[in-house]
C-alpha positions as CSV (number, residue, x, y, z in Angstrom):
1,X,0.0,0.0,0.0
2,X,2.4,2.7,1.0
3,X,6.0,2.1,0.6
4,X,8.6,2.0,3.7
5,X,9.9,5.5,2.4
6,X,6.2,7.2,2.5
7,X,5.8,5.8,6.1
8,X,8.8,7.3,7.7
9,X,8.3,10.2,6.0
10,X,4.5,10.6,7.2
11,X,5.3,9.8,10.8
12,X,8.2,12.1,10.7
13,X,5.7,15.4,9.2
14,X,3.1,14.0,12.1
15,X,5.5,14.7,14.9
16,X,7.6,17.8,13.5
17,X,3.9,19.2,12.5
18,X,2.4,18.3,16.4
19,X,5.7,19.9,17.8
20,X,5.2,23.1,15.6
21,X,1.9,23.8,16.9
22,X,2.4,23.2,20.3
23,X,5.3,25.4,20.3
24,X,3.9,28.1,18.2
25,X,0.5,27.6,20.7
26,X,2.5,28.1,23.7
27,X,4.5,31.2,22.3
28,X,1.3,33.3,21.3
29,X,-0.8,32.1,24.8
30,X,-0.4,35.4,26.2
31,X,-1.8,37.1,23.2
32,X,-4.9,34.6,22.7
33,X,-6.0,35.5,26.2
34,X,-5.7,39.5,25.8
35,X,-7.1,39.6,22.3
36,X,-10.2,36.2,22.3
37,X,-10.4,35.7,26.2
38,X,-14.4,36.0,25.3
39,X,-14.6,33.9,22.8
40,X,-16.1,30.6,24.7
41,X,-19.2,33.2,25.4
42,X,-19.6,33.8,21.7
43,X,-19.4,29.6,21.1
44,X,-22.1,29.2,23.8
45,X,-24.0,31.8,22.4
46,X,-23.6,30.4,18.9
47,X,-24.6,26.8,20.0
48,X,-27.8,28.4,22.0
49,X,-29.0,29.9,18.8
50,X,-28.6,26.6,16.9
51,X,-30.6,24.7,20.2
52,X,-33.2,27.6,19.8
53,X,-33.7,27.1,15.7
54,X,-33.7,23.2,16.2
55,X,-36.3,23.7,19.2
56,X,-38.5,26.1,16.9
57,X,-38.3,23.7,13.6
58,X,-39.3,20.7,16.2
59,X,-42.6,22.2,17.7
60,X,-43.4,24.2,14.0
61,X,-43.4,21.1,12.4
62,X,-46.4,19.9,14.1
């Protein structure tokens, strides 16, 4: 299926690309709280409107 070459090379780019993030992740941590500390509200919000539509579609169906 794959050859011996394309398998080392694909579990090399899976650990130097998961190393990468984390590192660039932990570098910019500081920054991603100042600039989207509120950003979980604006998820919870988001979900809460898609409950709401679902909720409406349910009981208009009927």
């Amino acid at each position: 299926m794959f050859s011996q070459g394309q398998l080392y090379f694909a579990i090399f780019f899976v650990i130097a690309f998961s190393v990468f993030i984390i590192l660039s992740y932990s570098k910019d941590k500081k920054l991603h709280k100042k600039y989207y500390g509120g950003s979980l509200f604006i998820l919870l919000g988001f979900l809460v409107f898609i409950a709401v539509l679902f909720l409406i579609k349910f009981f208009v169906k009927e």
